[in-house]
C-alpha positions in Angstrom: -16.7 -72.4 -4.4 -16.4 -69.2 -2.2 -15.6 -65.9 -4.2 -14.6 -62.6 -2.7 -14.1 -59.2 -3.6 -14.2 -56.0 -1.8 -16.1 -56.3 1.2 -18.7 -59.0 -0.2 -18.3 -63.2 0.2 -20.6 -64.9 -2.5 -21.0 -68.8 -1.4 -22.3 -71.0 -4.1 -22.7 -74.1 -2.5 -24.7 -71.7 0.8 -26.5 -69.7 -1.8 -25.7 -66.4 0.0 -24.0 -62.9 -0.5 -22.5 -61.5 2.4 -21.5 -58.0 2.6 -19.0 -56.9 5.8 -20.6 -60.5 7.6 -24.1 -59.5 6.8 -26.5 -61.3 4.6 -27.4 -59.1 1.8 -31.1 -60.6 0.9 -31.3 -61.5 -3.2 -33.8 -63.3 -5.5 -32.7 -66.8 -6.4 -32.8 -65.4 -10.1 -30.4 -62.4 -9.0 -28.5 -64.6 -7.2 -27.7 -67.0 -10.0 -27.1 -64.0 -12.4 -24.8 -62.9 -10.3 -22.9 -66.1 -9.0 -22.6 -66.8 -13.3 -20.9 -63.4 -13.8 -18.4 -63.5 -11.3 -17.5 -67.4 -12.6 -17.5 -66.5 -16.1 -15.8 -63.3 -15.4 -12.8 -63.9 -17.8 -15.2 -63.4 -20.7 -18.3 -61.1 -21.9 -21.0 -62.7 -20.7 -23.5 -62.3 -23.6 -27.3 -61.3 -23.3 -28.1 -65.1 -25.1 -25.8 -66.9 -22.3 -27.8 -65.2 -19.9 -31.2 -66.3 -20.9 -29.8 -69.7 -21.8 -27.8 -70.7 -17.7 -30.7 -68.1 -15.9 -33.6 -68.5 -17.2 -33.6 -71.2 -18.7 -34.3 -70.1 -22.6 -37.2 -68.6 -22.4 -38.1 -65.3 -24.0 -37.9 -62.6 -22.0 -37.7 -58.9 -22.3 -35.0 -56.6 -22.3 -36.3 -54.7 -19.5 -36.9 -57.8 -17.4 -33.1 -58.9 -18.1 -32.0 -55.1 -17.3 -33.9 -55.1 -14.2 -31.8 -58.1 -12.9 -28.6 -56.9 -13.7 -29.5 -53.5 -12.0 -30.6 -55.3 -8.9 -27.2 -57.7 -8.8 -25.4 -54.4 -9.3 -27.7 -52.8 -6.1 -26.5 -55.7 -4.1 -22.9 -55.7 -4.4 -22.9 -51.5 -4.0 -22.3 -50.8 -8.0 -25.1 -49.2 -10.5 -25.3 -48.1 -13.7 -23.7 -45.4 -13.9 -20.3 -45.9 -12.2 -20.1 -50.1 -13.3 -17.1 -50.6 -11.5 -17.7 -54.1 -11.5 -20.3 -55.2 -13.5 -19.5 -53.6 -16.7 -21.8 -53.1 -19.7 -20.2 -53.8 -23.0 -22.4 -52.2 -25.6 -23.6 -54.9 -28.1 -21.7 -57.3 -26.5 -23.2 -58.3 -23.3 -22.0 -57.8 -19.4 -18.5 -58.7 -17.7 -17.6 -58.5 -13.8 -14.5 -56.7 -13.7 -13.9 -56.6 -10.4 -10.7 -58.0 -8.2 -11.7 -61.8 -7.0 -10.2 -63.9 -4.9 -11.5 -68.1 -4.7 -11.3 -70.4 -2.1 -13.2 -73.8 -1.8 -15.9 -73.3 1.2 -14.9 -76.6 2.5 -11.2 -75.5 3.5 -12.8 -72.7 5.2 -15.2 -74.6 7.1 -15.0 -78.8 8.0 -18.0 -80.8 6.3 -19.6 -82.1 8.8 -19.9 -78.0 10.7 -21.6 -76.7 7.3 -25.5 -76.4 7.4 -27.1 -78.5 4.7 -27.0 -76.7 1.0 -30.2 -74.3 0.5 -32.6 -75.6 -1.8 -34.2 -72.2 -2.5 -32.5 -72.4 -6.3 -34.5 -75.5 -6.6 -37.7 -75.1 -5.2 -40.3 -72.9 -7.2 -41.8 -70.1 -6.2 -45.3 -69.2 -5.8 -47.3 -65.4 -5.4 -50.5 -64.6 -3.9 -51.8 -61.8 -5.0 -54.1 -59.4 -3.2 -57.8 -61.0 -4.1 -59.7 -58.8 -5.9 -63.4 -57.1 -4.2 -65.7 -57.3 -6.2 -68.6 -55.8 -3.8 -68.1 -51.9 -5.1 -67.5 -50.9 -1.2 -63.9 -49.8 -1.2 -64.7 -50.7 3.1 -64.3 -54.5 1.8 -61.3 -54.5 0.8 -60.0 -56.1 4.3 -61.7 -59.0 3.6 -60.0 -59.7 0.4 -56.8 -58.7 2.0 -57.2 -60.6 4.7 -57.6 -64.0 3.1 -54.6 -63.4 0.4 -52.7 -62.8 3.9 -54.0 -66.0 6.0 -53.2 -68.0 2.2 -49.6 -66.7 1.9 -48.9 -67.5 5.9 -50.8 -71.2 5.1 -48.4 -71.8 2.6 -45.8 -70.3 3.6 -45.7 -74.1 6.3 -45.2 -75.7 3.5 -41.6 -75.6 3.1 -41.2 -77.5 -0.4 -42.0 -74.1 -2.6 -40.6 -70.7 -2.1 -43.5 -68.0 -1.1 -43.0 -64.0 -2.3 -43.6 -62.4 0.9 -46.4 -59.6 1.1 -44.8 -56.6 0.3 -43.8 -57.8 -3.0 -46.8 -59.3 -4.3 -49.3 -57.3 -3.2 -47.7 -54.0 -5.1 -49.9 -55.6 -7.9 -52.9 -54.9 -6.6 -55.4 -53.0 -8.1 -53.2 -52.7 -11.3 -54.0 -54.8 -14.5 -50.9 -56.7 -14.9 -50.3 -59.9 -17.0 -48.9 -63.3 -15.0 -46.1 -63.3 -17.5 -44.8 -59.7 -16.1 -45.5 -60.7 -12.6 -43.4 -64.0 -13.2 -40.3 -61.9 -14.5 -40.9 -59.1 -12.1 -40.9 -61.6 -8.6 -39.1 -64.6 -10.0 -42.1 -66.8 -9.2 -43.3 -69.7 -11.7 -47.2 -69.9 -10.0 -49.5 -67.5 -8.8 -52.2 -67.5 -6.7 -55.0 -64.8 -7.5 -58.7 -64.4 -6.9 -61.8 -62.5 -6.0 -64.3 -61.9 -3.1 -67.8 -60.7 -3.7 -70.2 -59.9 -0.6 -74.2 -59.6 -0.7 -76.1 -59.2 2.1 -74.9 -62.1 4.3 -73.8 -64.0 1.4 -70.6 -64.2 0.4 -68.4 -65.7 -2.7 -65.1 -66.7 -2.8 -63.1 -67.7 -6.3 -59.5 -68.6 -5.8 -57.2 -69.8 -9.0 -53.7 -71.3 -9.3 -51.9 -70.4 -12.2 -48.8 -71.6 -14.4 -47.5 -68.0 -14.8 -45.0 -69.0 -17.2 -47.4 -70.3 -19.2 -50.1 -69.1 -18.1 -52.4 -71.8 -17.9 -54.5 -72.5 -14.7 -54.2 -75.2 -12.9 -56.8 -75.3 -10.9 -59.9 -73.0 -10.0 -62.9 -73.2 -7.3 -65.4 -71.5 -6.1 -66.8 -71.2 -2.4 -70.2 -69.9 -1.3 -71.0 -69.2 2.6 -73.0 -67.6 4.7 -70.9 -64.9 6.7 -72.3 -65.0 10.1 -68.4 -65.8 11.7 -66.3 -63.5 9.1 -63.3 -65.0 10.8 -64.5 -68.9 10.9 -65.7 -68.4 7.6 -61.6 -66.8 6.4 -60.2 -69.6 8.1 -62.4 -72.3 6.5 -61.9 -71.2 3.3 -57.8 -70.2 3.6 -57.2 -74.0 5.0 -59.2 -75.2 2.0 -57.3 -73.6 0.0 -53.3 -74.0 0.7 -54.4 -77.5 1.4 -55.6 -77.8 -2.7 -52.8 -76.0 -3.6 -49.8 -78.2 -2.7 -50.5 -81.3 -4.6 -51.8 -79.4 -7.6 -47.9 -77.5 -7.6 -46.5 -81.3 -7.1 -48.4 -82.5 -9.7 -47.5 -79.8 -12.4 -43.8 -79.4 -11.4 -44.1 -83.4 -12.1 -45.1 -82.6 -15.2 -42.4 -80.5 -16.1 -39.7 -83.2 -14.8 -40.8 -85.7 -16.9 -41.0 -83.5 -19.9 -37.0 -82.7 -18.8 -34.3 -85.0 -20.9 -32.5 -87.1 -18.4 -28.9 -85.2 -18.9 -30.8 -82.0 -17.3 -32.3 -83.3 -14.4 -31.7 -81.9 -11.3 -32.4 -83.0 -7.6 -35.7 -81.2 -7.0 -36.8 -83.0 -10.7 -35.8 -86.1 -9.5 -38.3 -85.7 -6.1 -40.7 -84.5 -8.5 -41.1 -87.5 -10.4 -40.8 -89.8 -7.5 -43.4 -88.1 -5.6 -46.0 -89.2 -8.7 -45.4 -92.5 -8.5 -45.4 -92.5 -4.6 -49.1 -91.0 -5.0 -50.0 -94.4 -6.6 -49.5 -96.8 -4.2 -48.7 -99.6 -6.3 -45.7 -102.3 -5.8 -44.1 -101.3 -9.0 -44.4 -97.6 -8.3 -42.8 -97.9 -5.0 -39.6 -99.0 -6.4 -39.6 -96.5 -8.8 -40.2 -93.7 -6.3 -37.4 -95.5 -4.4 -35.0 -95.9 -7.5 -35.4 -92.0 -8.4 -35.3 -91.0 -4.5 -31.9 -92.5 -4.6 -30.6 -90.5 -7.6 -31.9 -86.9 -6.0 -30.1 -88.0 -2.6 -27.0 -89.1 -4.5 -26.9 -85.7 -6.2 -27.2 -84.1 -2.6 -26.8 -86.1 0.8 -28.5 -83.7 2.9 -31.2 -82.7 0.3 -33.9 -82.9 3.6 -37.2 -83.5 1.4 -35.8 -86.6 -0.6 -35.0 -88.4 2.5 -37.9 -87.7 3.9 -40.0 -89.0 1.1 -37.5 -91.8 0.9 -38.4 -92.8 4.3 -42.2 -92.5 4.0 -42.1 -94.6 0.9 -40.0 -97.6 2.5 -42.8 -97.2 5.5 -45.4 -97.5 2.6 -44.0 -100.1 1.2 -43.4 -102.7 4.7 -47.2 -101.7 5.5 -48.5 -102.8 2.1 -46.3 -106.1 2.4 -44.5 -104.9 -0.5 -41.4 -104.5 1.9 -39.2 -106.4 4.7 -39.6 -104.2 8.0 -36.2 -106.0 9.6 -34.4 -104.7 6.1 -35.8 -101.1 5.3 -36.6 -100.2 8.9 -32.9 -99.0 10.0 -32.8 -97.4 6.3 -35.8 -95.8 7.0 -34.8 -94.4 9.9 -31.5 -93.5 9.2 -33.0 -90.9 6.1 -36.1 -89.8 8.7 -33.9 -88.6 11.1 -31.3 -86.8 8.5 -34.5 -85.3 7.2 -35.3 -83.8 10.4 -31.7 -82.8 11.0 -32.2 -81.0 8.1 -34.8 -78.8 8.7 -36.9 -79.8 12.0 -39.5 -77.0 10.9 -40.6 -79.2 7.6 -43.7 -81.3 8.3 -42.8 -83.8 5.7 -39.6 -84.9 7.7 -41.9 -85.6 11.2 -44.5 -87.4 8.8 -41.4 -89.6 7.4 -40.5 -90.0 11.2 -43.6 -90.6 12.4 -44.4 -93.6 9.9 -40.9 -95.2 10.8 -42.2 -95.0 14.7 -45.4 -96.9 13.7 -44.1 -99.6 11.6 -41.4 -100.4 14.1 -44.5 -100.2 17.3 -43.7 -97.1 18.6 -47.4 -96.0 18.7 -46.8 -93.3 21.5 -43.7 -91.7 19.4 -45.7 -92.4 16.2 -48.7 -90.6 17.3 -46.3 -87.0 19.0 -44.5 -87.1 15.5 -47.7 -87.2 12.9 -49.1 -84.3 15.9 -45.9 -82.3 15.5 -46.4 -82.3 11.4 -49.7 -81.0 11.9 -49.0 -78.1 14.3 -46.2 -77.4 12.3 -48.6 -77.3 8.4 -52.5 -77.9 9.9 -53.2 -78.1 6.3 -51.1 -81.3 5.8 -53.9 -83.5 4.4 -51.2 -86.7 4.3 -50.2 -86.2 7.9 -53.9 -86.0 9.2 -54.1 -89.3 7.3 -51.4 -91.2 8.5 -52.6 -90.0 12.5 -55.7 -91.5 11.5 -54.0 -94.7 10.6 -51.7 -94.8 13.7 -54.9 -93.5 16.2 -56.8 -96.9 14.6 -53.9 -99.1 15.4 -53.5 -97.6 19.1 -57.2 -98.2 19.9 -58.6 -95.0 19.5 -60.9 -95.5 16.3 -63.4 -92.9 17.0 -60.7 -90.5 17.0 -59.0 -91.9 14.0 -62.3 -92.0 12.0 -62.5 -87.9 12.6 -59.0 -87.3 11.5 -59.7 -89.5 8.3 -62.9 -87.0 7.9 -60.2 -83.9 8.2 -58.2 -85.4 6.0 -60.8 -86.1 3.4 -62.6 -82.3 4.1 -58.9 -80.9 3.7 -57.9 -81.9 0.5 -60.7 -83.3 -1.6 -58.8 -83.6 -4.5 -55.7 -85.2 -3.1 -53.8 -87.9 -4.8 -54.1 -89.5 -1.5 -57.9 -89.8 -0.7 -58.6 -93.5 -1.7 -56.0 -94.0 1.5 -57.8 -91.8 4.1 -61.4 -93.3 3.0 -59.8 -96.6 3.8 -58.6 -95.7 7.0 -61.8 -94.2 7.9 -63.6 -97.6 6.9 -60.6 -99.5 9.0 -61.5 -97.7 12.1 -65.4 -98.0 11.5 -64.5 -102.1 11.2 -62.3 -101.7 14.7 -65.8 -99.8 16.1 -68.0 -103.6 14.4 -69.6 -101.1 12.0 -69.3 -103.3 9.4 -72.0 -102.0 7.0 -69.8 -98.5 7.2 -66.8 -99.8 6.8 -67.6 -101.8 3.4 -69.3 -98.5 1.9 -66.1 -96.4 2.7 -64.0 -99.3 1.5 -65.6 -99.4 -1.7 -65.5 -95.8 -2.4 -61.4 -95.9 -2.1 -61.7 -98.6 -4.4 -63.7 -96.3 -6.5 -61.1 -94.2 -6.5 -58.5 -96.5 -6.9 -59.0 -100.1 -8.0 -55.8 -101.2 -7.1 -55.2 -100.0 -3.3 -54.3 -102.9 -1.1 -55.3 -101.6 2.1 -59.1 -101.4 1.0 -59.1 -104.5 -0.1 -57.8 -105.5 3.5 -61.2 -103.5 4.8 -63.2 -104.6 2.5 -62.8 -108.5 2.8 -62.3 -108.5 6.8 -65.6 -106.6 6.7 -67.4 -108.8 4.5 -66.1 -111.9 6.5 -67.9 -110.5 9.6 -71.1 -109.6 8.2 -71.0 -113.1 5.9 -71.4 -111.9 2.8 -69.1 -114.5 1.2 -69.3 -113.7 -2.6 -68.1 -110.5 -1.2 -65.8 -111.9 0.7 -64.2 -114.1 -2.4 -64.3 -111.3 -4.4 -62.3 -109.1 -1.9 -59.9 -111.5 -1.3 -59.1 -112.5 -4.7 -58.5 -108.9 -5.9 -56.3 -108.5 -2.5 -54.4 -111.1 -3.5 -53.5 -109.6 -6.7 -52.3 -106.7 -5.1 -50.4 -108.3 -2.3 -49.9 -111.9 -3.3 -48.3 -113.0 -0.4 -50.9 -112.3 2.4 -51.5 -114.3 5.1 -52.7 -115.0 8.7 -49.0 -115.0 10.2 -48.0 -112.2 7.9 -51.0 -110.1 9.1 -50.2 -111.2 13.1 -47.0 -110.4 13.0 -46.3 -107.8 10.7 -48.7 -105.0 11.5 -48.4 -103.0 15.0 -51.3 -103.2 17.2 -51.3 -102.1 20.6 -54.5 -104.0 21.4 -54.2 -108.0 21.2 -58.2 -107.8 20.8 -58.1 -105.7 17.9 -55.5 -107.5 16.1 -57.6 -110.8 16.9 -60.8 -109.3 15.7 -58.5 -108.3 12.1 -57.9 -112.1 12.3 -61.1 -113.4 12.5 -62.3 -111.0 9.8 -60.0 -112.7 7.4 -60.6 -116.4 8.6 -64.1 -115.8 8.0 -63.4 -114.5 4.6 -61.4 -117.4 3.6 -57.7 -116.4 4.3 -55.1 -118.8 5.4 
């Protein structure tokens, strides 16, 4: 629904207030308090109906819920004083009393010209605030400045969360302000804050992500370094950062879906919980990612993330033999490139492309998509992994092994790193280091007991150097993983470019006992 009065359009389904044609700029929070008032505005709006639809019933204070309705008020040209159309009724709560006039967008404009629905209601937002110096030379601050900057720009590539540009959250600084206030005050549910203390040519960096509605933290570290390059070490220690950040926000707004009843799920909760099972990487996961995928694309077609996920998982699941390439492929596909349509800027989408390329043995087109994710988000720990993957397969192992080692150095806690320590032992298998390859194989198992691909490694490794119990032993727990492996699967299912290497692959498994 499109509503208008005076000069100003408000589109719910764009998630934008124009005022003579220009875009006036709100908070999602703003935004929805206002879009509620104008649809409710045949009643008083009461201050509990307001904390119930905006933010979601939880306390907050009077001066946080004032400063709201004085900002929907700046937006539209009204204030306080005058209220000609948002109108305070003392005791009662709020109307908007002003003349509106609906139309449905979609009689305005046809379907298929409409951009895709913004997700900005959906996505959470996340502040970093200026880190803290902690040296007692005032002349330090830059430092502390500048690595709050490089992390807000780092993140800012990854386009699943919302970031609080600059000018906003750095008005904390220097002030002694509790995460609650900051939450309320920028609309933001995590926060990124820290500290930088220099001695001498020693330097130490603490960086924490916080829940700031609940203001736990979700995770902390600490990073010592020698400053000889002040801006090597600023950009070491900002990629390390953004790149721990993401799955930690994944993995706590996860949390909160699946604490959700299933009436008040939305689409971004629904991508939520499928993302946790996609991070396992087991057959009965995949189908649940799949199933739940499904629901947040049925809620919203062009909803750009799902499909991409969507994609990646059906890609997932035909290279883990868990999945018919001739049946998912086109599927695949299909979401990839509506994910891409959707926003060609969102690493995620190219990755989801990209793995569709390799499965189907498109190496070449593989190989530019995974590199466009990466200069898009260099941070993207899963898109360094999957180029390592699809640089093994084209005959490039050397250069596969490094990107595995980027991925790993990226994101050392990352749901994913049982993966990229298997593709690093695949390509040091493809280079007849066999002695590598089983150690690196072992510690994804270590990591994750049930991960088929190691498995793979670590039997067609233990086949060439002899080492039959091994062997046995690798085979039989590959088979419980993937119980329908075999020699023609294997030949004709994964996409070489080099007949050698596939044949080596081959030989690793007859030696280990594989039909």
């Amino acid at each position: 629904m499109r509503f208008r009065f005076e000069n100003n359009v408000l589109d719910g389904d764009l998630r934008e207030l124009t005022c003579g044609g220009t875009a006036v700029p709100l908070q999602p929070q703003v935004f929805d308090l206002l879009l509620y008032l104008v649809a409710q505005r045949a009643r008083v709006v009461s201050k509990d109906d307001l904390i119930s639809q905006i933010w979601s019933d939880r306390i907050i204070s009077d001066s946080a819920l004032n400063s709201r309705i004085n900002a929907a008020r700046k937006a539209i040209s009204d204030d306080g004083a005058t209220q000609r159309l948002i109108k305070t009724i003392p005791r009662k709560g709020f109307r908007f009393v002003g003349e509106v006039r609906e139309d449905l967008a979609a009689s305005i404009v046809p379907a298929e010209a409409r951009p895709a629905p913004s997700r900005v209601g959906d996505r959470p937002a996340i502040a970093v605030l200026a880190f803290e110096n902690m040296s007692g030379d005032p002349a330090q601050d830059y430092f502390g400045d500048g690595i709050s900057e490089d992390i807000l720009t780092a993140l800012s590539k990854q386009r699943w969360f919302m970031v609080i540009a600059r000018n906003s959250s750095f008005t904390y600084k220097g002030r002694a302000v509790h995460l609650r206030q900051i939450a309320e005050e920028l609309s933001v549910r995590y926060v990124v804050e820290g500290s930088v203390r220099k001695a001498g040519n020693r330097l130490r960096i603490t960086a924490q992500l916080n829940d700031a509605t609940s203001g736990s933290h979700l995770w902390a570290e600490r990073y010592d370094r020698e400053l000889v390059d002040v801006f090597a070490v600023q950009d070491e220690i900002t990629n390390a950062i953004a790149a721990a950040i993401e799955p930690q926000i994944h993995a706590a707004e996860s949390f909160r879906a699946h604490r959700k009843g299933p009436a008040s799920l939305d689409a971004w909760d629904f991508l939520m919980r499928a993302l946790s099972h996609y991070w396992r990487v087991t057959r009965r996961d995949h189908e649940t990612a799949r199933a739940l995928l499904e629901r947040a694309i049925g809620i919203d077609p062009n909803y750009g993330q799902a499909l991409s996920v969507l994609a990646a998982n059906y890609m997932l699941g035909v290279h883990l033999g868990w999945a018919e390439l001739a049946t998912v492929a086109p599927v695949a596909e299909a979401a990839a490139l509506a994910a891409v349509r959707c926003d060609h800027e969102d690493a995620w989408a190219h990755v989801a492309l990209g793995s569709v390329c390799f499965s189907t043995r498109r190496l070449a087109d593989a190989l530019s998509e995974f590199e466009q994710a990466l200069a898009l988000n260099p941070n993207f720990s899963l898109a360094q992994g999957y180029y390592a993957l699809a640089l093994s397969y084209a005959g490039r192992p050397k250069d596969s092994f490094e990107a595995a080692q980027r991925a790993i150095r990226l994101s050392p806690r990352d749901p994913s790193l049982a993966i990229y320590h298997g593709i690093a032992g695949y390509a040091r298998f493809t280079e007849h280091r066999y002695d590598e390859a089983i150690a690196l194989a072992r510690e994804a198992i270590r990591h994750r007991g049930d991960l088929t691909g190691a498995y793979r490694v670590l039997a067609v490794s233990a086949g060439m150097t002899g080492d039959g119990t091994l062997a046995e032993t690798a085979l039989g727990e590959l088979r419980r993983t993937q119980p329908d492996i075999s020699l023609h699967w294997i030949a004709t299912q994964l996409p070489w470019a080099n007949d050698g290497d596939r044949e080596h692959y081959l030989e690793g498994f007859r030696r280990a006992g594989l039909r």
